[in-house]
C-alpha positions as CSV (number, residue, x, y, z in Angstrom):
1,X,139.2,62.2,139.3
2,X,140.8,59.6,137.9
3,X,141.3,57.2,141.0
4,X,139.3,54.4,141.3
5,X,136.2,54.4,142.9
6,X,136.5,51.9,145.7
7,X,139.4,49.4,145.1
8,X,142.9,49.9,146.1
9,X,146.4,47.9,144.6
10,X,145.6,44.9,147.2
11,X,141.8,44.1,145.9
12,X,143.2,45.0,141.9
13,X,145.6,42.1,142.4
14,X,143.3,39.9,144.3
15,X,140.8,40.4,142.0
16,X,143.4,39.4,139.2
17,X,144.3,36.6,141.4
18,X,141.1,35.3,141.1
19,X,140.6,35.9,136.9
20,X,142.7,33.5,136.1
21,X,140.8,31.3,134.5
22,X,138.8,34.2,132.7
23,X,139.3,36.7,130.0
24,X,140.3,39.6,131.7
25,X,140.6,43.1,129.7
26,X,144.3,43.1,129.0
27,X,144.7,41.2,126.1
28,X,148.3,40.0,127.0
29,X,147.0,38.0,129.7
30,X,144.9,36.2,127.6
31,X,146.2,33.1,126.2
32,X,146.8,33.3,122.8
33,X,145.1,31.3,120.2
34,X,147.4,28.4,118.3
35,X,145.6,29.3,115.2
36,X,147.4,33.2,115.6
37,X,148.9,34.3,112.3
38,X,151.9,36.9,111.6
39,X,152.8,37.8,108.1
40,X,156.9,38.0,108.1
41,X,156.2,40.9,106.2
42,X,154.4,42.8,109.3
43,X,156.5,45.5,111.5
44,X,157.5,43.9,114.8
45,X,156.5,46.4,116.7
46,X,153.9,48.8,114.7
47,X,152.6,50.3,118.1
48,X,155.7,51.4,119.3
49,X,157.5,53.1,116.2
50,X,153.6,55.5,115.8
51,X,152.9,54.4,112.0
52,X,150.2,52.6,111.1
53,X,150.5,49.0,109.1
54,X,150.4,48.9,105.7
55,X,146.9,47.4,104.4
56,X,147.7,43.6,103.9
57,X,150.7,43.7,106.4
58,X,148.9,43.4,110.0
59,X,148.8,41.1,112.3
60,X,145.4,39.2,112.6
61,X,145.3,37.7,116.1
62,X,142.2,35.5,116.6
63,X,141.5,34.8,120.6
64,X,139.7,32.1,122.1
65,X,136.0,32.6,123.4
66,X,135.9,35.0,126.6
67,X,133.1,34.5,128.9
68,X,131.4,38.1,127.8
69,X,131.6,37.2,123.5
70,X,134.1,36.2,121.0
71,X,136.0,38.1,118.4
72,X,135.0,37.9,114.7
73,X,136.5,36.6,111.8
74,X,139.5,38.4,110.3
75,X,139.4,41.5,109.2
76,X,135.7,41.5,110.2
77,X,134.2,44.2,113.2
78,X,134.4,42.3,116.4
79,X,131.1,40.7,117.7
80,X,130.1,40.3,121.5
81,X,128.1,37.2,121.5
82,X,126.2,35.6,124.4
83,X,126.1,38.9,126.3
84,X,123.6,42.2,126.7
85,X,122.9,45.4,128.3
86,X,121.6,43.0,131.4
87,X,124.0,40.6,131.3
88,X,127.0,43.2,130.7
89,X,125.6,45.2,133.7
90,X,125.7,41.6,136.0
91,X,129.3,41.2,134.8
92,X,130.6,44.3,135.7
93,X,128.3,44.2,139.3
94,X,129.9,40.8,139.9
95,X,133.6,42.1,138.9
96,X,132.7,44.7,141.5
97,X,133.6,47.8,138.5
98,X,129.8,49.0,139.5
99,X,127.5,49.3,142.5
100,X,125.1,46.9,142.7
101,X,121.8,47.6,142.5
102,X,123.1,51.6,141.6
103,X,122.0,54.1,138.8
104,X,123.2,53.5,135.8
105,X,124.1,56.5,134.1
106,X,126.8,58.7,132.3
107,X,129.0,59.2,136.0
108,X,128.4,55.5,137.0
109,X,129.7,55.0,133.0
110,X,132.9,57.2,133.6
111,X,133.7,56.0,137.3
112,X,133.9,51.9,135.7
113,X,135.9,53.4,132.7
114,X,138.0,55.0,135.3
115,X,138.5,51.9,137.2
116,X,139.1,49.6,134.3
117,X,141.8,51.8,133.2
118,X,143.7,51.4,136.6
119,X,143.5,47.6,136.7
120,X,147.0,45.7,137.1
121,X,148.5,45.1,134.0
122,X,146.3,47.1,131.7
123,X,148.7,48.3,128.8
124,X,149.2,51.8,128.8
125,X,147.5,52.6,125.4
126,X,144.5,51.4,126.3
127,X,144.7,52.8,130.0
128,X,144.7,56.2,128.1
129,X,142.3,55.0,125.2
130,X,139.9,54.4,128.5
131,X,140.7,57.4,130.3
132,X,139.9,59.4,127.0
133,X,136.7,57.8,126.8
134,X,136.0,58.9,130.1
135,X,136.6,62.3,129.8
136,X,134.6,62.6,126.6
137,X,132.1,61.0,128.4
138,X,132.8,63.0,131.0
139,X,132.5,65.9,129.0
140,X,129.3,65.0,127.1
141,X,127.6,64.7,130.5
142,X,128.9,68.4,131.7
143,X,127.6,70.3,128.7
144,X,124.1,68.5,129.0
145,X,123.7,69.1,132.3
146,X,124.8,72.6,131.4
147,X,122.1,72.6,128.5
148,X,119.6,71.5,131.1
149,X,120.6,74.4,133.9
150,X,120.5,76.7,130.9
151,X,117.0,75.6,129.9
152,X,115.2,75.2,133.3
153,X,116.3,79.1,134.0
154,X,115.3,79.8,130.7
155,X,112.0,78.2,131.7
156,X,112.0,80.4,135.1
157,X,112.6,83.6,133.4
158,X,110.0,82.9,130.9
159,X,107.6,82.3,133.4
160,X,108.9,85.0,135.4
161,X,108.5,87.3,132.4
162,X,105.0,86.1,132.1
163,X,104.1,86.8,135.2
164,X,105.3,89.8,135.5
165,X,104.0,91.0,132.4
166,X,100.3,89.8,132.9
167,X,100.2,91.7,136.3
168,X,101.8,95.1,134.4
169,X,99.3,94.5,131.4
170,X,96.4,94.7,134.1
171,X,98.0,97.8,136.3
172,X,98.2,99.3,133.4
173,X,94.6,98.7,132.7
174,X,93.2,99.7,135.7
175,X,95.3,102.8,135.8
176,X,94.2,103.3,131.8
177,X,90.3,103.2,132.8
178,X,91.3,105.5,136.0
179,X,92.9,107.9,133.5
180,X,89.6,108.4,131.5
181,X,87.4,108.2,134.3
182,X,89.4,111.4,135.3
183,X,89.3,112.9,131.5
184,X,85.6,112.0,131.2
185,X,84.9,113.6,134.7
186,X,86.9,116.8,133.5
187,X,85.8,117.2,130.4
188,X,82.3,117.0,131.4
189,X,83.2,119.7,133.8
190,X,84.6,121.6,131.7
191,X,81.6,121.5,128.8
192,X,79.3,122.5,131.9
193,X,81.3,125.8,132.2
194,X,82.0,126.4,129.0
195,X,78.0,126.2,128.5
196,X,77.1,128.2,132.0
197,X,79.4,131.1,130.4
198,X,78.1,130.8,127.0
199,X,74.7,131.3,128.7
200,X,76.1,134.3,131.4
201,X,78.6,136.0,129.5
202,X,77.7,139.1,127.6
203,X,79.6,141.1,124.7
204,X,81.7,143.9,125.5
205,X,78.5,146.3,123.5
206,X,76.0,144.6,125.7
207,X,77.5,145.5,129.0
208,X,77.5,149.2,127.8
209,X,73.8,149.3,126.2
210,X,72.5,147.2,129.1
211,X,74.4,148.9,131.8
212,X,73.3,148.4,135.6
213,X,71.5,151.3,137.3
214,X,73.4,153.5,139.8
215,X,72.3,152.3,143.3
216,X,72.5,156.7,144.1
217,X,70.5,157.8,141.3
218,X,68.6,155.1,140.4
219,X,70.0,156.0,136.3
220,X,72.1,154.7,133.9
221,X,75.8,155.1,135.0
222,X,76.7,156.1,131.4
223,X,77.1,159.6,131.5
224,X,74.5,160.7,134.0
225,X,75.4,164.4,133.0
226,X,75.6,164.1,129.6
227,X,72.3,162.4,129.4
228,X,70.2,165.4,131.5
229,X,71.8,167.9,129.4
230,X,70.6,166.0,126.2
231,X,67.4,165.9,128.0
232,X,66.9,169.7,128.7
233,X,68.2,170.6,125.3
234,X,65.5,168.3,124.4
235,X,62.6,170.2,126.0
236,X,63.9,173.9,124.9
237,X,62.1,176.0,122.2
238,X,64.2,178.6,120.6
239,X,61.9,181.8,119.4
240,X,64.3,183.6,116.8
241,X,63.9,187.0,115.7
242,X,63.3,187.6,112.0
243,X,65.5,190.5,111.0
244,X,68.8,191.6,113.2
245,X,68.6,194.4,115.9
246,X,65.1,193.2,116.6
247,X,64.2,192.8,120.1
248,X,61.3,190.2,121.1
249,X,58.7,191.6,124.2
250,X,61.1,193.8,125.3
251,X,61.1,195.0,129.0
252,X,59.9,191.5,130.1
253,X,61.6,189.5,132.6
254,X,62.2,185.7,132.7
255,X,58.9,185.2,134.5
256,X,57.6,188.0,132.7
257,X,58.2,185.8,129.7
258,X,57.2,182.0,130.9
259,X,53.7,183.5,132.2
260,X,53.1,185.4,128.3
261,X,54.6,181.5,127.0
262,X,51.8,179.7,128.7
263,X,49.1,182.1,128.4
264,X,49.8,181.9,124.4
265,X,49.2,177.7,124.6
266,X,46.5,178.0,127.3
267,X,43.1,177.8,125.1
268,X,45.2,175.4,122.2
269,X,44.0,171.9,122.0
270,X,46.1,169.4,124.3
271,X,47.9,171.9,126.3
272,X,46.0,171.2,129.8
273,X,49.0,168.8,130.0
274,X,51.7,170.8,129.2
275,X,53.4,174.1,130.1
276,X,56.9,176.0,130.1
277,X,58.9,176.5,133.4
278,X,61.5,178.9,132.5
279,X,62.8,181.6,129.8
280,X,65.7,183.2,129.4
281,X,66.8,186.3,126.7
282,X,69.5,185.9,124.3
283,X,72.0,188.3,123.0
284,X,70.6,188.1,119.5
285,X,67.7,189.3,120.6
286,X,65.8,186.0,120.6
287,X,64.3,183.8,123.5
288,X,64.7,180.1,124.7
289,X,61.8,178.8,126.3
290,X,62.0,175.0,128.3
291,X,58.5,172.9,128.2
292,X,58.0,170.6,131.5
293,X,58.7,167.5,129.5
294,X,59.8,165.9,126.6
295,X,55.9,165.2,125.4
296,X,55.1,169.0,125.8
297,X,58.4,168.9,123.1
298,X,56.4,167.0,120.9
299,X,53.3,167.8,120.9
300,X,54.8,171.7,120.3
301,X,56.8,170.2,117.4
302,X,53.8,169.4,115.4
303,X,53.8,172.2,112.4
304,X,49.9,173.4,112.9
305,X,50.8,173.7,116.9
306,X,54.1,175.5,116.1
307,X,52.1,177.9,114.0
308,X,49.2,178.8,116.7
309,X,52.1,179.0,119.1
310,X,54.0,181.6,117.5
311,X,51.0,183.5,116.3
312,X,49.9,184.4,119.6
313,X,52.6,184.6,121.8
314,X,55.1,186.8,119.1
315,X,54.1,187.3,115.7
316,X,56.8,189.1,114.7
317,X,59.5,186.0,115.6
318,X,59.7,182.5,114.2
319,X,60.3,179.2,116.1
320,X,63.9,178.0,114.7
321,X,64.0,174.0,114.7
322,X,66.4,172.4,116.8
323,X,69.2,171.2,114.4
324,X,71.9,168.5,114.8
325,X,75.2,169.3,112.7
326,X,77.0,166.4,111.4
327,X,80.7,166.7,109.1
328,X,80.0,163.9,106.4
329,X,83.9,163.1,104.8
330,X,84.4,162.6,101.2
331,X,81.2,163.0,99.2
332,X,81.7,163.1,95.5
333,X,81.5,166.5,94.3
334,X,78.9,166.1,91.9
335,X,76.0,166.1,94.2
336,X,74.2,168.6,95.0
337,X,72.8,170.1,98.3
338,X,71.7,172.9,97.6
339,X,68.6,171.4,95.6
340,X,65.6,169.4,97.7
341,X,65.3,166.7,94.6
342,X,69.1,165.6,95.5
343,X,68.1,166.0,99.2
344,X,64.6,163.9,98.9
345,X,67.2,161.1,97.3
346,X,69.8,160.8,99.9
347,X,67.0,160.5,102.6
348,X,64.6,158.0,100.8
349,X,68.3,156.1,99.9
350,X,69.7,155.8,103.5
351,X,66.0,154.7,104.8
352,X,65.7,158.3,106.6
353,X,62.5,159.9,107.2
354,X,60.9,162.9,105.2
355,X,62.2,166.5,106.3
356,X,64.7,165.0,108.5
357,X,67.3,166.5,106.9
358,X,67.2,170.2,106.9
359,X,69.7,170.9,105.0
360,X,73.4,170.7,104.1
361,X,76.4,172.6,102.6
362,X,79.8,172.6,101.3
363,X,82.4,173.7,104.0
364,X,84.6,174.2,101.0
365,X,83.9,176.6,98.7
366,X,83.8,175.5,95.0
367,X,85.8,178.5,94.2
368,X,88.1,177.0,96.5
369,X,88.5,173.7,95.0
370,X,92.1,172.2,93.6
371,X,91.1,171.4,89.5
372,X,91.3,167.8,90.0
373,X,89.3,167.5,93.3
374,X,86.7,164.9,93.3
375,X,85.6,164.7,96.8
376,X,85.0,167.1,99.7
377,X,83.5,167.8,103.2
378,X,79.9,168.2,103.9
379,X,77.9,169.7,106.9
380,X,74.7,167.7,107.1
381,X,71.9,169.1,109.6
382,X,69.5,166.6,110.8
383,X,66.1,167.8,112.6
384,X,66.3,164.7,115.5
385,X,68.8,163.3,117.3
386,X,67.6,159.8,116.1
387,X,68.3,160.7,112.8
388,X,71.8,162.1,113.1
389,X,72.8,158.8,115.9
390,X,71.8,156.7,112.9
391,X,73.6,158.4,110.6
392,X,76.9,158.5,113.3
393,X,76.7,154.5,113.0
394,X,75.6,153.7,109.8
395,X,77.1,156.0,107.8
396,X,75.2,157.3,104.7
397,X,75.1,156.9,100.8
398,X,75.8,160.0,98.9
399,X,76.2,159.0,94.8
400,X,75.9,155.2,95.3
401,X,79.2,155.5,97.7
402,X,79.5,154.8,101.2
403,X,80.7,158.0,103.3
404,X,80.7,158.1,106.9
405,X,80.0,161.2,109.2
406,X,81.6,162.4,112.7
407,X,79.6,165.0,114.8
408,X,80.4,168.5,114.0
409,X,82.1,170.6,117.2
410,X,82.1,174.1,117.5
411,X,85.9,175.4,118.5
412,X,85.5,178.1,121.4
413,X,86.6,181.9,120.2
414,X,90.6,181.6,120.5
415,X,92.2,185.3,121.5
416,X,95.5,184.9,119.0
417,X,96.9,187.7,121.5
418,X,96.1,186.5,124.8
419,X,95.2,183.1,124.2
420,X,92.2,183.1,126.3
């Protein structure tokens, strides 16, 4: 590094050869001026022993004009006169130090400091003075040109980032909008269902009230049995017998019976319609007749009809109403049901018709009763089964409190020896 750049020993002394009559850089070489001063005070040698002259003690040397300036005065800076950047750079292009015609620049800088310093008879401080010089320079020119690597790749990487984040930014757009393209196609899929079962569903009460007919029987699949039994029982007339023992057209047959039945209704207004299709004798004596449909029923039911009825087929018997018993759970103990006032109340209360409750009863005895009982069980008897469903659903009010009522079951006759 620190050779020099294109001279060797022979063209440093010929190049010294021919300096003779100049200035040259070592400044023993240089003739000294006669008008050169030493204070006998001064250190011979100040250079050599490493102190520094006392202020007032040093040697003031003044040279005579070079050909690139002059000193100054004493104890002045020096001063290049007669010389600038153009004619310093023709100097050292003549002295061969530079390239002619090259780039002048920090390396071209440290290369002529390099070769100064190795020039023939150059004192050693100033060879190393020089050679320091270069190396700071040196130096100076490494860590810009690391400053400048470090801020083009910072440039790069910058624009790199850029770039990179401008085409994330739109992928993540487009896949953003794809996102709720997908969300807004779902969701409106979703509201369509949502509204399609809204519209098709049906609650769990629904499907049993409006249940599909039985592709067999063309009915109801609730209970098809159940339902025809509740339909005979509604079409049956039950002719009671008025004292016990008493036996109703006795000798008579079933058909016997149903012929007397619809002889008795034959000349009553209405009946061209109607007629009964089987009897049958009870135990007790009395007789349950069965009308051809549930109109014949009704138009029987009616109280002047019942009457006519009755009168001509047997006197002697009455026609028992068809009665629905109903347990009703804790009803205050101050009403009443053996009165028709308290009765007439609880119907025109629960919104029931007139007469449709025939009548109802403690199951308890009062004599029975704990002395600080308040409520009990009632058995409520309604005249229609309309009544006594309503009555199952609603519940009734008995005494301005809500009670509700269960259907009333008879137990089947339990041998407590055989249990049969």
């Amino acid at each position: 590094m620190f050779a020099p750049r294109r001279s060797s020993l022979t063209s440093i002394a010929t190049r010294v050869t021919r300096q003779t009559t100049q200035a040259t850089l070592d400044s023993f070489s240089r003739p000294k001026s006669r008008a050169t001063t030493k204070r006998k005070e001064a250190d011979p040698a100040p250079a050599m022993t490493g102190k520094a002259t006392p202020r007032g003690k040093e040697c003031v040397i003044e040279d005579d004009t070079s050909s690139i300036g002059e000193v100054g005065e004493v104890g002045g800076p020096p001063k290049c006169t007669g010389c600038d950047a153009s004619e310093g750079k023709a100097f050292l292009e003549g002295e061969d130090i530079i390239e002619a015609g090259g780039i002048l620049d920090v390396s071209t800088l440290v290369d002529a400091l390099i070769h100064i310093s190795v020039l023939e008879g150059m004192p050693s401080l100033a060879t190393k003075a020089i050679r320091a010089v270069a190396l700071l320079l040196d130096q100076q020119k490494l860590d810009k040109t690391g400053d400048a690597i470090i801020e083009s790749i910072e440039n790069k990487v910058d624009t790199l980032v850029e770039v990179v984040t401008k085409k994330a930014a739109a992928s993540i757009e487009v896949m953003v909008a794809s996102a709720a393209a997908e969300i807004k196609t779902a969701s409106t899929a979703m509201a369509e269902s949502a509204t399609q079962m809204t519209v098709t569903t049906s609650s769990y009460r629904d499907a049993l009230w409006n249940s599909l007919p039985n592709p067999a029987t063309g009915a109801t699949t609730l209970d098809v049995r159940i339902r025809a039994w509740e339909g005979i029982k509604s079409r049956q007339v039950l002719i009671d017998v008025q004292a016990p023992g008493q036996t109703l057209l006795s000798g008579s047959t079933n058909a016997s019976l149903t012929e007397a039945a619809n002889k008795a209704i034959q000349d009553m207004d209405g009946a061209s319609d109607h007629c009964f299709t089987s009897a049958r004798r009870l135990n007790n004596g009395g007789i349950l007749l069965e009308l051809d449909s549930e109109a014949a029923a009704g138009w029987l039911g009616d109280t002047a009809m019942k009457a006519a009825f009755i009168s001509r087929y047997a006197p002697e018997a009455t026609v028992k109403e068809q009665a629905f018993p109903l347990v009703v759970q804790f009803v205050p103990l101050h009403f009443k049901p053996e009165r028709d006032t308290e009765i007439g109340s609880l119907e025109k209360d629960n919104g029931l018709p007139a007469g449709s409750i025939l009548r109802a009863k403690w199951i308890k005895p009062a004599y029975r009763r704990s002395p600080d009982q308040t409520c009990g069980h009632l058995i409520l008897v309604a005249s229609k089964p309309e009544t006594a469903n309503k009555i199952l659903t609603d519940g009734l009010i008995i005494c301005q409190k809500r009670v509700y009522a269960e259907k009333c079951k008879k137990e089947p006759t339990w041998c407590l020896k055989c249990h049969r």
